[in-house]
N, C-alpha and C positions, 0 to 999 in steps of 0.2 A: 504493500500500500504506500512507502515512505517515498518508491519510485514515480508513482503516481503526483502527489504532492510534489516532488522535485521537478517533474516533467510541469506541473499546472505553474510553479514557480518560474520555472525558466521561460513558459511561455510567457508570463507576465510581464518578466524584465526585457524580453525582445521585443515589446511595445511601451516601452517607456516614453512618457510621454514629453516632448523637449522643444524649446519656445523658438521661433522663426528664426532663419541664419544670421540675420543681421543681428537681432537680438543676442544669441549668443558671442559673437565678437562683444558687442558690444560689455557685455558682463564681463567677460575676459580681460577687456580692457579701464573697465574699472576697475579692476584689482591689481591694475598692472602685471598681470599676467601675460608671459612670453605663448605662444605658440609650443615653445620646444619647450616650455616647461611643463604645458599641460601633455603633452605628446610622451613625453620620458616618461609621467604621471600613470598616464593609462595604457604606455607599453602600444604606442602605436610610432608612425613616421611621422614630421612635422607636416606636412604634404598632408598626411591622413586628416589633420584635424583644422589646415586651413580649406579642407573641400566639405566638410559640414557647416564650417561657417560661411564657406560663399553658395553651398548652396546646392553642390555639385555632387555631392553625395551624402550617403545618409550613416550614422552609425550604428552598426550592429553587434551582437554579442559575442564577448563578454566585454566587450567597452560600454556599452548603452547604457546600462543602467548605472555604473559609476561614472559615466558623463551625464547622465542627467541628474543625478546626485549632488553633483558639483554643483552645475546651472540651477538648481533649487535651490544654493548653497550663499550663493552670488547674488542669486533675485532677492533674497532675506536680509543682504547689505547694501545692494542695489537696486529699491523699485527702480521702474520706469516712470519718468514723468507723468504725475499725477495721481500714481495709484499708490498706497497704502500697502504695506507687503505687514501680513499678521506673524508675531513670532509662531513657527511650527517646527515638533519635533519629528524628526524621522522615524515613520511609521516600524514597528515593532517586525521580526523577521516573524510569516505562519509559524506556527508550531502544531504539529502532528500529536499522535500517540504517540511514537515513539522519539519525539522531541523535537527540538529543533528543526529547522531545516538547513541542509545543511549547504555552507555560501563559501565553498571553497574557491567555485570557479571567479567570484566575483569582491571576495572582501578584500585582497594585497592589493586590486587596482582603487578597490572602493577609500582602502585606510591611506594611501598615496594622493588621492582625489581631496582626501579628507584636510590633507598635512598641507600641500598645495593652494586653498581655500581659506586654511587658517592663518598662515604668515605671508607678512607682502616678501617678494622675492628680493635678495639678494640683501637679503640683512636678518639679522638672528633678530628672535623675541628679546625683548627691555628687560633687561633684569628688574626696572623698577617697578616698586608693590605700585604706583600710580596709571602703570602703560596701559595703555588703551585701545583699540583701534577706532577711529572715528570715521565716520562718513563720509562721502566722496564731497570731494567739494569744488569740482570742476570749475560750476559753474559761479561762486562767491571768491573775491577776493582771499590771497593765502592768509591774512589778516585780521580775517575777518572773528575768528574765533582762538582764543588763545588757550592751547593745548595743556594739559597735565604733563610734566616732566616725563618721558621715555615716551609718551603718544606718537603715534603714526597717525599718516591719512596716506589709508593706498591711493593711488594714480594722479597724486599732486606733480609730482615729476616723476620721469620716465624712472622705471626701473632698473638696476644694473643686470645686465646677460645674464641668462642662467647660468651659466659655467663658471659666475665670479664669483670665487669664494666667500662665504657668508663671514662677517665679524664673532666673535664665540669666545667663552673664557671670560678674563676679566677685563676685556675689553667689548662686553657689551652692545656698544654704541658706535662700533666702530673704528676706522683710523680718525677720525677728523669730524669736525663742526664748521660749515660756510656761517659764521655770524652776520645778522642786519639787527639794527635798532629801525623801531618806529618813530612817529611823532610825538610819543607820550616817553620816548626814552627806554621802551621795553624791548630788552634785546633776544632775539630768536636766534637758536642754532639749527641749522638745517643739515642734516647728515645723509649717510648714505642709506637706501634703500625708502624713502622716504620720509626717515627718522625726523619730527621735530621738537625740539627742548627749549624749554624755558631757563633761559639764564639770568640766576637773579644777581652776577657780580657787578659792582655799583663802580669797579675801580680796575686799572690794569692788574695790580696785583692782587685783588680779592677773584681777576678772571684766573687768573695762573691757581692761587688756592685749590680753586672752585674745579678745573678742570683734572688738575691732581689728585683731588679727593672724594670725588661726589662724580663726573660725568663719564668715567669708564669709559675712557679714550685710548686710545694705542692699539698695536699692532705684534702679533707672534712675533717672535724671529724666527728669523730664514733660514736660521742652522746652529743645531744643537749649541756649539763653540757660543755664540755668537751673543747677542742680546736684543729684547726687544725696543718696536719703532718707537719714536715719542710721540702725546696726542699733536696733533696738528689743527691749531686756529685758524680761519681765513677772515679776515677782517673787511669788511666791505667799507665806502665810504662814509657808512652812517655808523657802523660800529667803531669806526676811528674816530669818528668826533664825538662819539657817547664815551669814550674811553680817553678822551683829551688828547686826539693822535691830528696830527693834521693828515685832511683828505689828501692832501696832495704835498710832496717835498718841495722845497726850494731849486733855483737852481744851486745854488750853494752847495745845499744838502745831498741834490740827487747826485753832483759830483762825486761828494765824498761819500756818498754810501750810505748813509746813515745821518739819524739827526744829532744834533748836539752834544755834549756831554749834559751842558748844564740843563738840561731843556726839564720841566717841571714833570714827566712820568717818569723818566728815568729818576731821577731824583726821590718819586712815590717807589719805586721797584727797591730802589738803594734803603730807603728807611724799613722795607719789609723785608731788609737781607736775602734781596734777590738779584742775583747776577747776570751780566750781558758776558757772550762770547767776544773777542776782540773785534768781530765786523760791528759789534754794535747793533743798536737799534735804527735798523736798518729794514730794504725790504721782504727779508726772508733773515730770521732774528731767534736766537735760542736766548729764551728764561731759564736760568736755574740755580738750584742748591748745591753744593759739594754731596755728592753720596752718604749716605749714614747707613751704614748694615748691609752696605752691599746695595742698595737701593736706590735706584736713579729718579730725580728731581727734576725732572724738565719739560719744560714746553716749546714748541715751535710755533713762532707766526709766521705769515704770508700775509702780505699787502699789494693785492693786485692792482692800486690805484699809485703805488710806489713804483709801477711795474715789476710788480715783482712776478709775471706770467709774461713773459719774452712773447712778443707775436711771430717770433718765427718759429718759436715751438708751440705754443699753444692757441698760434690763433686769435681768435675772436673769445676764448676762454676771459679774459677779463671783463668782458662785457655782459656775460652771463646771469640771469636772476639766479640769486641764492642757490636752489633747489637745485639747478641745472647744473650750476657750477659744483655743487658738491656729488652731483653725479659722476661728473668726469674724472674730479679730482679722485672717489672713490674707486671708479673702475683701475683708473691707473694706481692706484694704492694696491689696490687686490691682486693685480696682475704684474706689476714692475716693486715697489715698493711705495711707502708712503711718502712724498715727494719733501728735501730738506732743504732746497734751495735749486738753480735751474735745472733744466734738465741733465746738462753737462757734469751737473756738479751731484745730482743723484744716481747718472751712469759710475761716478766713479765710486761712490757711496757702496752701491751696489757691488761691487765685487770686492770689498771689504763683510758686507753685511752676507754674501754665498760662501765666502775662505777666510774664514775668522782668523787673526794673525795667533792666538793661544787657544789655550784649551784649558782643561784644570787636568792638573794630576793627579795620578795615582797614591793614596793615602798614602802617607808616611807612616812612619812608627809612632806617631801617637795619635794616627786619624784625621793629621790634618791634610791638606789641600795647599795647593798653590799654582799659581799661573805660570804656565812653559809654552816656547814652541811649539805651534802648530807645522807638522810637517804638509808639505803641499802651498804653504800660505805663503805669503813677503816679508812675514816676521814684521818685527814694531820697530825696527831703526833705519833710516831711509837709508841710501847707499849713492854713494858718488857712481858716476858714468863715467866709461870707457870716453877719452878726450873726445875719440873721433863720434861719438853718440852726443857730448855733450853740446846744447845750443850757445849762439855765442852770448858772451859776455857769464858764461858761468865760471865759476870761483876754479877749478880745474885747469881753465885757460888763462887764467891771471899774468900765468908770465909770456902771453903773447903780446907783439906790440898792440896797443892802443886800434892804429887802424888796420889790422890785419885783414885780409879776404881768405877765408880758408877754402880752398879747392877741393875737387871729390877727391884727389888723393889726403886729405887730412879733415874730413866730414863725410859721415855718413845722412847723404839725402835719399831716403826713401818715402816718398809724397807718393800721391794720387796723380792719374795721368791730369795729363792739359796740353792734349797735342791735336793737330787739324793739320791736313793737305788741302794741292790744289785737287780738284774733281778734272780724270781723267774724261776725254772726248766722249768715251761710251758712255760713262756716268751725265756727262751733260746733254747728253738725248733719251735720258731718263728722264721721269713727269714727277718727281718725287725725293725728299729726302725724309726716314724714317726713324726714329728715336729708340731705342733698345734701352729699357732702366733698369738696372738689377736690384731687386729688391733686398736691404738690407745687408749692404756690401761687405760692408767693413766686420757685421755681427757675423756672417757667414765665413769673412778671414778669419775668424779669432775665435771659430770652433775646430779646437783637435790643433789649434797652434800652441807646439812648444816652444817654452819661452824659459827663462830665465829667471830662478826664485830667490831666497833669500841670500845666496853669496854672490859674493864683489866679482867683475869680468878677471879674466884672468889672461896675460899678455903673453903671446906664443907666437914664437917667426917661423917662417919654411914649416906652417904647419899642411899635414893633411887634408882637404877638405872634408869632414863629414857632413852629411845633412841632416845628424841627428842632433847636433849640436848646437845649441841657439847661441846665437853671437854677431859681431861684425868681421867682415873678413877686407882685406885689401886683396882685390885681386884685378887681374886686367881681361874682361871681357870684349875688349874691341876686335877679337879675330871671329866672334859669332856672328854667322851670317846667316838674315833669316831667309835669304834665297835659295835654303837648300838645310831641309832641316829633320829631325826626327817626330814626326807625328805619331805616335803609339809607337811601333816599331818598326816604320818602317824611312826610311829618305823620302824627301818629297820635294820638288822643285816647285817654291812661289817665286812670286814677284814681291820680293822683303821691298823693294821702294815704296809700297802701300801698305804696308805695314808698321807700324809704331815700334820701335825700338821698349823689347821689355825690362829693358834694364834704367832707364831714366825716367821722370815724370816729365818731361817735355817729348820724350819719344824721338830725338835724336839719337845717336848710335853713338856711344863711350870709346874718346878717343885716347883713351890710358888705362891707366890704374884709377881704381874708384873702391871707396869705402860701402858694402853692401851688407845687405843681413841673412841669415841662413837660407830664407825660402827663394831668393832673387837670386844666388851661385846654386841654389840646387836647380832652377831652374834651365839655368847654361847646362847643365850637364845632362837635364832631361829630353835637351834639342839636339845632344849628340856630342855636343865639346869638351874637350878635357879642362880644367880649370887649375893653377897652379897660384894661388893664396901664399901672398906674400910675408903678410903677418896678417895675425887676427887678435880680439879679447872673447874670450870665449867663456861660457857659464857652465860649468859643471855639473850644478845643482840645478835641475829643472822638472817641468812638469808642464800640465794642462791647466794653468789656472784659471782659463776664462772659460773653460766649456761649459759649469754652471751658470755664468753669465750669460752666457749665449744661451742656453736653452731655456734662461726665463723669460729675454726679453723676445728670443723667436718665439717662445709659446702665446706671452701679449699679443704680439703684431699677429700672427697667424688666429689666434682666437677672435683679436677684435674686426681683423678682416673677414673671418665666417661671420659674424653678426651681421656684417655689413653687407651678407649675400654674396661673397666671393669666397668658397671655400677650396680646399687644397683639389689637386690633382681632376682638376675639372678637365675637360677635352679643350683644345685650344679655344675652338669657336664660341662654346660657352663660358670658358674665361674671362674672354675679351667682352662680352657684352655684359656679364657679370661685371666686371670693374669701369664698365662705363657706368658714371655718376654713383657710384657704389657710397660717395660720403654724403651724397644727397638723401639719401634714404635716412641716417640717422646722424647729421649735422656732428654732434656732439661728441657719437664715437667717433667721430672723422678726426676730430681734435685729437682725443688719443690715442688713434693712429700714427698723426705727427706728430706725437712727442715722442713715441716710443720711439721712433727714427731718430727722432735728434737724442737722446738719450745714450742710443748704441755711438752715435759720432761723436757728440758732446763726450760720450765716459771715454772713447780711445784718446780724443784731443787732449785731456785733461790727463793724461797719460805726462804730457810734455808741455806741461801748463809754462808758457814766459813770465818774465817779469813785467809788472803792472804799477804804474804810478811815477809821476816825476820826480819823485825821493832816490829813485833807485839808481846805481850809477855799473856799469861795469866791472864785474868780479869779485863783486857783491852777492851774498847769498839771499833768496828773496822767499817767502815765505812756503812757496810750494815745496821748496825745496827738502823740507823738513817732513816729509812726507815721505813714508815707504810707498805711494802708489804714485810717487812722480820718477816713473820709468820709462824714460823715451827709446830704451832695446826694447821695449814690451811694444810699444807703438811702433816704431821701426818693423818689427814681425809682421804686425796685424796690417799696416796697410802694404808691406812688400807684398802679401800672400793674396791681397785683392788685387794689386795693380796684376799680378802674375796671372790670382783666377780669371781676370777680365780677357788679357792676351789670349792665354790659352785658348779659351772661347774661341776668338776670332781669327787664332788658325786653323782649329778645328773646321769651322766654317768656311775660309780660304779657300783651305785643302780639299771640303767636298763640292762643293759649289763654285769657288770662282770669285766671290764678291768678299769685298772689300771692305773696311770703316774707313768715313772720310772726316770724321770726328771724334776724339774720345774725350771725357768731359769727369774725372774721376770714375762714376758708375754708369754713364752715360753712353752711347756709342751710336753714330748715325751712319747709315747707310742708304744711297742711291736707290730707286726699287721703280719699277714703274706702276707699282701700286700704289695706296695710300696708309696700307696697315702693314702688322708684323709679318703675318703669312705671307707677303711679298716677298717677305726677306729672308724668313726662315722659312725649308726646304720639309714641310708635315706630310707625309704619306698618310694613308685613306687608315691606317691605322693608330692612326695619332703619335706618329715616332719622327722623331728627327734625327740630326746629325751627332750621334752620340758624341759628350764633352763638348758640344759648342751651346750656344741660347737655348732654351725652352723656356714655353710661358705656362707659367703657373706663379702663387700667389708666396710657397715657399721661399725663404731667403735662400738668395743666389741664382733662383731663377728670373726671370725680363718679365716687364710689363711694360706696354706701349708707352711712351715717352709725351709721343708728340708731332703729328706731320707735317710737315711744310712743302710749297714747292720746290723744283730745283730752282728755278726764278727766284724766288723768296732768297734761295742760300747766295745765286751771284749777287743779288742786290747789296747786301747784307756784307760779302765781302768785299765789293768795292766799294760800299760807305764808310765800312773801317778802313778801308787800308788806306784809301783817300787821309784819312788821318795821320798816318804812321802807325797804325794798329794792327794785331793779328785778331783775327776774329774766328774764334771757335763758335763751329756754329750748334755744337752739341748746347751751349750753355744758352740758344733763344728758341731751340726747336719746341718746347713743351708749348708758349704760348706766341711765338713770336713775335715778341715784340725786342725791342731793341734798347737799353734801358738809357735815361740820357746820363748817370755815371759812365757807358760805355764810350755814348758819342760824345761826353767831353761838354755835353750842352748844360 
């Protein structure tokens, strides 16, 4: 009889009954509910469940009834316009004689449906006994109703992605709070996931208290060694004047970085025995206490009206309402780290906070602990550089004259290209030049590059070349000729004249001896040529220390470009139309998208950070310096190994095809085509394969993504308006939009 009942059950729930397509989006989207989050929910494709809300299809069992479960769930937080939704509890499961009945096929989607419904997405439940979730309030000022500490209002602003890590532990609330004041002086913190708090601090330093003790701010660490993020403030310009901050710096000020000493907060922070880092109060600014018990005291602000959000990393991010802003700023907390200052300066953050310089030791004899070397890491004492690594005017060079020029044989330059030809005759009856951009160049050289870790270079003449060996060598690559070279294994006859020399960043051919780094002489040797290294400084001690950095910030960029509808390993054709307008679709992820770019460039650059300020005089030691992550052989490595992977590319390509680059632009590379896309250029058979080791598109770092088309017309114009100058004009650097910028033409 129990099967009967089970059978009259199952019919029931295969007509469950479930409100018009539109209407369900629309519940979905009051909750701020992803697609892919209700899709993971009930163990279907994201596909599956945007064609019940357009309408295209219908859902059936065992999804049905825990989707309508849901959408009854949704209507109870979200009438519809005008109607009255009565509280109701979900109807009791039949029960038989012999019990129960039983919902195995349908309760793990139903308790998943359940969980999904209950919390807004991409933020853990409030620890506080006050949290709440309130009503949608699309349609009233954010304003309008002033929330209970730890309260939420789902679909106030957009959601973070399913796949971003929720905040949890004793950090609650979050990495961070976007603060605004009102007109009455009441300051609101807006966090991620659509978290809003009530912040009652009246004073700079009663917000620093307040956020230490009561608002469950911060961030895990990123590895066991390591320690965790600090909460992070963002101060709008109404919360800087509720807080006695000017909205805006002098220019006095913005020179120097920071405001005053004497200025009246600082002065409030100094009587509550609260400390500035030497940048000061400034626009990205640490608050804190000396450690007591092991226990760290600190806040960080951000002042995006100080600029302290760079527009070439972040965009329009400054401009952002509250809400919005603490979305992005949250995504990239979840996926890169929680941001301490530019982007440049939390790339380099970041591979201190993945390769912790110690660890704790192994008990002693009487159980205590203590801080040692971490093997793998850069250790804590910065290290002088090999002469020919060091940039000029460092303290290493002091006994050079004054106005010395140091040549490649006593400098090691390994830059990004910045080389152009002229466009041979075939090429100028071509209809087209085509942009080739590889994605995430530099993060893709500085995975699986070994480098150089906590010991000094070490000086060795008439050494051997190894290429396990990370270091600078002096060697003379001018007899490599790329007219006649090893591609995989076999000789091949190009035409090296159109080709870019891979041994300089102008892509000239090395008329001596030159100072190179390990991946740029392994290179010579992998086109066929013997290389005999004159002297070198060589590292003994090495490893991979950036390939956790690289696989956080590739997993970012790759994660936040599937949001954006261009996911990995797409067929070409859907690629391409996937990443056309791909940051139009969600504006904001777009934003950090590019920062996580500038992040990976920013953290290499900062590798070999110069000296800064008209204090500083040559052979002078200047603050980076003091730094175990100011390693310019670590930089030297990472972009020899892309200026290399980009070559390689283009002989690959050469070698099976014929075509040439008549640009290269650091990651950038243009080529002739009588088309107007990449398929002109690169060589796809009907099975979606190309020329193995040269270009492919996909959204992976190190694979191209269209650049930018121009005409050939477009390119002559363009070089005879520079050259008319005395200019070289690369035309990789205006193909994205073409225009021509007037820093270029000097206007």
């Amino acid at each position: 009889m129990s099967e009967l009942f089970d059978a009259v059950d199952a019919l029931v729930a295969s007509r469950s009954p479930l409100p018009p397509p539109a209407e369900r989006k629309r519940l979905r989207q009051a909750h701020a509910l992803t697609l892919d989050e209700v899709a993971a929910a009930l163990d279907v494709r994201r596909a599956t469940v945007s064609g019940w809300e357009s309408g295209k299809a219908e859902p059936r069992p065992p999804q049905r009834e825990p989707y309508a479960r849901l959408l009854r769930q949704l209507a109870q937080l979200y009438p519809a316009a005008g109607s009255i939704a009565a509280p109701q509890e979900d109807a009791p499961a039949p029960k038989t004689s012999s019990g129960p009945a039983p919902m195995a096929q349908t309760q793990p989607a139903g308790g998943a449906v359940e969980a999904a419904a209950a919390t807004t997405p991409g933020a853990a439940p409030s620890a506080s006994p006050s949290a709440a979730h309130a009503p949608a309030a699309a349609s009233r000022p954010a304003r309008a109703a002033r929330l209970p500490q730890g309260s939420r209002r789902p679909g106030a602003p957009k959601a973070a992605p399913a796949h971003t890590p929720a905040p949890g532990g004793a950090y609650a609330h979050g990495p961070l709070l976007v603060l605004d004041a009102d007109a009455e002086r009441h300051v609101t913190g807006y966090g991620v996931g659509g978290l809003i708090l009530d912040v009652p601090a009246k004073s700079l330093p009663a917000l620093v208290e307040w956020t230490l003790t009561e608002a469950q701010l911060g961030a895990e660490k990123l590895h066991g060694s390591g320690r965790d993020a600090d909460a992070l403030l963002v101060l709008t310009d109404a919360a800087c004047e509720r807080y006695g901050l000017p909205a805006s710096l002098s220019e006095a000020e913005r020179l120097a970085g920071r405001l005053p000493e004497g200025h009246k907060v600082i002065k409030q922070l100094q009587r509550a025995d609260w400390q500035l880092t030497k940048r000061g109060l400034g626009p990205w600014a640490r608050i804190y206490r000396p450690a007591q018990g092991g226990r760290r005291q600190c806040v960080q602000l951000c002042i995006p009206s100080w600029r302290a959000l760079d527009g070439r990393a972040w965009g329009h991010a400054a401009r952002l309402e509250p809400a919005e802003l603490a979305r992005v700023l949250g995504v990239y907390a979840a996926r890169v780290m929680t941001p301490v200052g530019s982007t440049a300066v939390t790339g380099l953050e970041l591979m201190t906070a993945l390769n912790p310089p110690t660890r704790a030791s192994e008990p002693d004899e009487h159980g205590h602990r203590h801080s040692e070397h971490r093997p793998g890491s850069l250790g804590t004492q910065p290290m002088d550089p090999a002469p020919c690594e060091a940039t000029d005017g460092h303290p290493v060079l002091a006994h050079l004259p004054r106005f010395h020029v140091r040549g490649p044989d006593e400098r090691l330059l390994e830059e990004a290209y910045d080389w152009t030809r002229d466009l041979t005759d075939a090429e100028c009856m071509q209809r087209y030049l085509v942009g080739l951009d590889v994605n995430l160049a530099f993060g893709a050289a500085a995975n699986g590059a070994v480098v150089g870790l906590a010991s000094p270079p070490e000086h060795v003449t008439n050494p051997v070349f190894d290429a396990a060996v990370p270091g600078s060598w002096l060697v003379d690559l001018s007899h490599v000729d790329l007219g006649r070279v090893k591609v995989g294994k076999q000789w091949r006859d190009l035409d090296g004249a159109l080709l870019p020399s891979p041994f300089t960043p102008t892509g000239q051919r090395p008329t001596g001896p030159a100072w190179y780094a390990t991946p740029t002489v392994a290179y010579a040797v992998e086109l066929g040529y013997d290389v005999a290294p004159v002297e070198a400084w060589v590292r003994r001690e090495s490893g991979r220390f950036l390939d956790g950095w690289y696989k956080r910030l590739r997993n970012a960029y790759v994660d936040t470009m599937a949001d954006l509808g261009v996911a990995e390993k797409l067929p070409p054709v859907e690629f391409l139309q996937a990443m056309d307008g791909c940051k139009s679709r969600d504006p904001e992820l777009g934003i950090v998208v590019d920062a996580v770019k500038m992040t990976v460039k920013g953290g290499i650059g900062k590798l070999q950070e110069k000296a800064r300020g008209g204090g500083w005089k040559p052979g002078q030691a200047w603050p980076a310096l003091a730094r175990p992550t100011w390693r310019p052989d670590i930089r030297a490595t990472v972009i020899s190994r892309a200026r290399i992977n980009m070559h390689r590319k283009m002989l690959n390509l050469a070698a099976a095809t014929g075509r040439y680059p008549v640009a290269v632009l650091s990651d950038c590379a243009v080529y002739a085509a009588d088309g107007p896309g990449p398929l002109d250029v690169l060589p796809y058979d009907a099975d979606g394969k190309t020329v193995p080791g040269s270009f492919r598109l996909d959204v992976s770092p190190g694979m191209v993504k269209h650049e930018g088309t121009q005409s050939v017309l477009w390119g002559a114009d363009v070089l005879e308006q520079l050259s008319a100058d005395g200019k070289v004009a690369n035309l990789a650097r205006y193909i994205k939009t073409g225009e021509v910028t007037a820093r270029d033409t000097g206007e």
